[in-house]
N, C-alpha and C positions, 0 to 999 in steps of 0.2 A: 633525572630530568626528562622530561618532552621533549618528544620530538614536536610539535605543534601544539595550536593553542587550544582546539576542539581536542580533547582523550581519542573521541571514538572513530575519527575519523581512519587512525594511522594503527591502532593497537597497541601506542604507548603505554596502555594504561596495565599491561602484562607486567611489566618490569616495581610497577609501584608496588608500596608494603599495602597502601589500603584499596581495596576491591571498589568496580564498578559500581556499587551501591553506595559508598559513602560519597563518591562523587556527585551522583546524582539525588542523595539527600542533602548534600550541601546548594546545589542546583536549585533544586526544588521544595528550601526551605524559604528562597528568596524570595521565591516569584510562586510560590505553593497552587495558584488559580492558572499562570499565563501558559504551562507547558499544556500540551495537549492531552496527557495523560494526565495532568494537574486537571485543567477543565473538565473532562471527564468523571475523573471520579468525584470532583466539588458536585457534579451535578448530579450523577449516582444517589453521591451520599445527601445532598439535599433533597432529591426525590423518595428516598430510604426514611428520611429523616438522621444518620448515621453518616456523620463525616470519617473521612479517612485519615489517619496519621498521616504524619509526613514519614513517616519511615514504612505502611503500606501503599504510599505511591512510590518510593524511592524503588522499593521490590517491586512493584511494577511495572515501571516502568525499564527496570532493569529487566526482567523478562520479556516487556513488551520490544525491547532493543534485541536484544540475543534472539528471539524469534524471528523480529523483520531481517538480522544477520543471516538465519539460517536460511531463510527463504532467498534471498539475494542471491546466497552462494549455490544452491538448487538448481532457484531458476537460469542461471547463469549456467550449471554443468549441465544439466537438460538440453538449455540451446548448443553449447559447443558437441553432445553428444549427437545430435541431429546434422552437426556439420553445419552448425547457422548462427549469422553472427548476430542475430537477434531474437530477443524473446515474442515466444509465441502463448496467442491466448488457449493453447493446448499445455504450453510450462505451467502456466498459471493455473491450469487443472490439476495435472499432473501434485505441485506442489499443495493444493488445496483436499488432495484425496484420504489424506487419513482424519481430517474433520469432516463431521457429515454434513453439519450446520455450515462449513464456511464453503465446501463441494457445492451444496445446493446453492447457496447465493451466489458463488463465481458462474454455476451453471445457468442460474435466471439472468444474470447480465448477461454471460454471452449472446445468450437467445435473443435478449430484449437489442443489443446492440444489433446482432444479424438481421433480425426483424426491421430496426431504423434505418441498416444499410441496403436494404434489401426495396423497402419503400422510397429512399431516395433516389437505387438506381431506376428504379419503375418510373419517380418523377423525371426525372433527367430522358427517359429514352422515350416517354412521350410528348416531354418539347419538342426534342429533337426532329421526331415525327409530324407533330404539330407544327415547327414552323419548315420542312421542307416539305409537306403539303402546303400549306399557304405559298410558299416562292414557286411552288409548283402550277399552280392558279394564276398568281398574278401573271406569268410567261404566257 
């Protein structure tokens, strides 16, 4: 029996005779479009022309979980290895470094984020400037 009513949340699903895949083909034979990995691949395969089984999302989806796990568990001994109790957009490299395709994309967001924060504090300190010139005047 479960410990709780989600499998994945807890690891109950260790002790079951049938594996994380039959759970998540029973899942995602209900609701085949609504999960995320269900969406996905419907639109894949309608883009393909080449729908997917429900037992090629079931495996997908079950890798696409055990993956997002491993990353979790990473990012997570990365920050406590740095002595911090939160994750940094360097874990996030870090875990991103043995794909070159997902390396490069985490590296273009970073950038693109530095570059937004970067342009906001430029806005901010010539308010700033701008309105204690102006108080400066009216005195």
């Amino acid at each position: 029996s479960s410990v709780c009513d989600f499998p994945f949340c807890c690891g109950c699903l260790g002790n079951l005779r049938f594996g994380l895949s039959t759970v998540l083909l029973e899942n995602v034979s209900g609701y085949r479009g609504n999960s995320p990995v269900g969406r996905l691949c419907q639109k894949i395969g309608e883009d393909h022309r080449r729908p997917f089984s429900r037992q090629a999302i079931a495996a997908i989806a079950e890798t696409t979980f055990r993956q997002c796990d491993i990353f979790a568990k990473d990012l997570e001994a990365f920050a406590r290895h740095a002595k911090r109790s939160t994750v940094s957009v360097d874990d996030v490299k870090l875990v991103a470094r043995r794909s070159t395709a997902l390396s490069i994309h985490i590296q273009n967001k970073s950038d693109e984020l530095t570059q937004e924060h970067m342009s906001l504090k430029k806005k901010t300190t010539a308010k700033r400037k701008n309105t204690e010139t102006e108080e400066e005047s009216r005195e």
